[in-house]
C-alpha positions in Angstrom: 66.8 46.7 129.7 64.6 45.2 132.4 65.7 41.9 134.3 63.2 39.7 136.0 63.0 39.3 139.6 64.9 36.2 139.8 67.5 37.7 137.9 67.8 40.7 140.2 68.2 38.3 143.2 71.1 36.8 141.6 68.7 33.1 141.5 69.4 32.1 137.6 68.2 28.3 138.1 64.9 28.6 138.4 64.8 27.3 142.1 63.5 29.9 144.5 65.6 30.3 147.4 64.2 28.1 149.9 64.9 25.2 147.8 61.9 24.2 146.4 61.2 24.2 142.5 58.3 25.9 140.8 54.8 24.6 140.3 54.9 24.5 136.4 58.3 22.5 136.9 56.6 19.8 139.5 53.9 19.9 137.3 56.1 19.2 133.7 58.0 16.3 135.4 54.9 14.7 137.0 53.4 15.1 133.7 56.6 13.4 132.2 56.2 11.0 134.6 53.2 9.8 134.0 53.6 10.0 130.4 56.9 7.2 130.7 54.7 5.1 133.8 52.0 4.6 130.9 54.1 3.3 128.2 56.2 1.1 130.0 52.4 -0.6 131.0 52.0 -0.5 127.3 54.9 -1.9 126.7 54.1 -4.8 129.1 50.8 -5.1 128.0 52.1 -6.0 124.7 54.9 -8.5 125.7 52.2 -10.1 128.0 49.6 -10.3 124.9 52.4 -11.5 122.7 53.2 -14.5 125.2 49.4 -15.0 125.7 48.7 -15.3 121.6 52.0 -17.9 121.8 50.8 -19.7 124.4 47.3 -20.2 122.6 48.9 -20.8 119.0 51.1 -23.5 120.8 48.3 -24.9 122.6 46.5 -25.4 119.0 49.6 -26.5 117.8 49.6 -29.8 120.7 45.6 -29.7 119.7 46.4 -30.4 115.5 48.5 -33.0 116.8 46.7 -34.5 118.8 44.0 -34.5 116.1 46.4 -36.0 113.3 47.5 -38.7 115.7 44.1 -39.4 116.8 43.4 -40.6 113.0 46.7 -41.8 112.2 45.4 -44.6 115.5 42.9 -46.1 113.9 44.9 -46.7 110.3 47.7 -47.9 112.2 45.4 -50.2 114.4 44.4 -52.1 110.9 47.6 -51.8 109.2 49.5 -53.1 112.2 46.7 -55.9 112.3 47.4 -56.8 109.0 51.3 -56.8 108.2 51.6 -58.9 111.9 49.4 -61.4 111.0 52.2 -63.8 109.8 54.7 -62.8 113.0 54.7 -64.3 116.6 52.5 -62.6 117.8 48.6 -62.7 117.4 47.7 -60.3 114.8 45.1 -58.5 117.7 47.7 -58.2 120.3 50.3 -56.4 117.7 47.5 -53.9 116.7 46.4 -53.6 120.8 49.5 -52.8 121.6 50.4 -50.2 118.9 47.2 -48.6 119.6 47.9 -48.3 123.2 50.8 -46.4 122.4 49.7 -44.1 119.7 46.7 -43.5 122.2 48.8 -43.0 124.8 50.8 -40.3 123.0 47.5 -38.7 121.9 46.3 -38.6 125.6 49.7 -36.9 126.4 49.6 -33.9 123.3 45.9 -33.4 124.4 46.7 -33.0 128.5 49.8 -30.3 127.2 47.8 -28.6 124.5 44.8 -27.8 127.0 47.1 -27.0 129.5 48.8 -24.2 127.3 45.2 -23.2 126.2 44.3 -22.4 130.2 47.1 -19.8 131.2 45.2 -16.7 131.6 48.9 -14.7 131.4 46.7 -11.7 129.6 44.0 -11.3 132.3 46.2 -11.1 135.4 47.8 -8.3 133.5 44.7 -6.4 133.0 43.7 -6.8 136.3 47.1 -6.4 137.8 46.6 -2.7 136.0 43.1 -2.0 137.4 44.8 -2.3 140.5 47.4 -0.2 139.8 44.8 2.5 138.5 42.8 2.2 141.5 46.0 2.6 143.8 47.1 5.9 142.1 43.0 7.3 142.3 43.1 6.7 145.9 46.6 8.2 146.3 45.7 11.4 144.9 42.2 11.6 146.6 44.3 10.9 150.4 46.6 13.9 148.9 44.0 16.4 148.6 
């Protein structure tokens, strides 16, 4: 029965005796490597999308409310105009000052929903990767 040369010298790890490890062994753990480096980028990619389609879908939320309260100014406005006729007030200064509130709080949903609508969490992610790609391309062209 024939042995193979590193089992002759005695070597049975599979490091030569200087210390340094095979090629194909390098070359399986880079590849490994790699493999993990990509999916953890996937798996930011995809927290960083998720946040980015919660941002939005709260942004539309602040938007829709906005909206409802929007309309809901202009009944109150009349309504408040009419059951304030008969109170101390002046019937146009009970429905001004109701629908300087209501408008106020539209105004305020609006200014958070567009704000939420404007993070661009999903682009500086892309980007950030790009750069990250173009870092490792010029790190293995410097190596060569």
């Amino acid at each position: 029965m024939e042995e193979g040369p590193r089992r002759r010298s005695g070597n049975v790890t599979g490091v030569s005796e200087a210390g340094h490890e095979p090629t194909p062994t390098i070359l399986r753990r880079l590849a490994g490597n790699i493999a993990a480096l990509l999916q953890t980028y996937a798996l930011l990619a995809g927290a960083e999308a998720r946040a980015s389609v919660r941002d939005f879908l709260g942004g539309i939320l602040f938007l829709a409310a906005a909206a409802l309260l929007g309309a809901l100014a202009l009944g109150m406005a009349v309504v408040t105009a009419v059951l304030l006729l008969s109170l101390v007030l002046q019937p146009w200064e009970a429905a001004a000052a109701v629908f300087a509130s209501t408008g106020i709080a539209m105004v305020l949903c609006t200014v958070i929903g567009l704000g939420r609508l404007r993070r661009r969490r999903l682009r500086r992610v892309v980007e950030a990767f790009r750069e990250d790609l173009r870092w490792l391309r010029r790190q293995l062209l410097q190596s060569d």
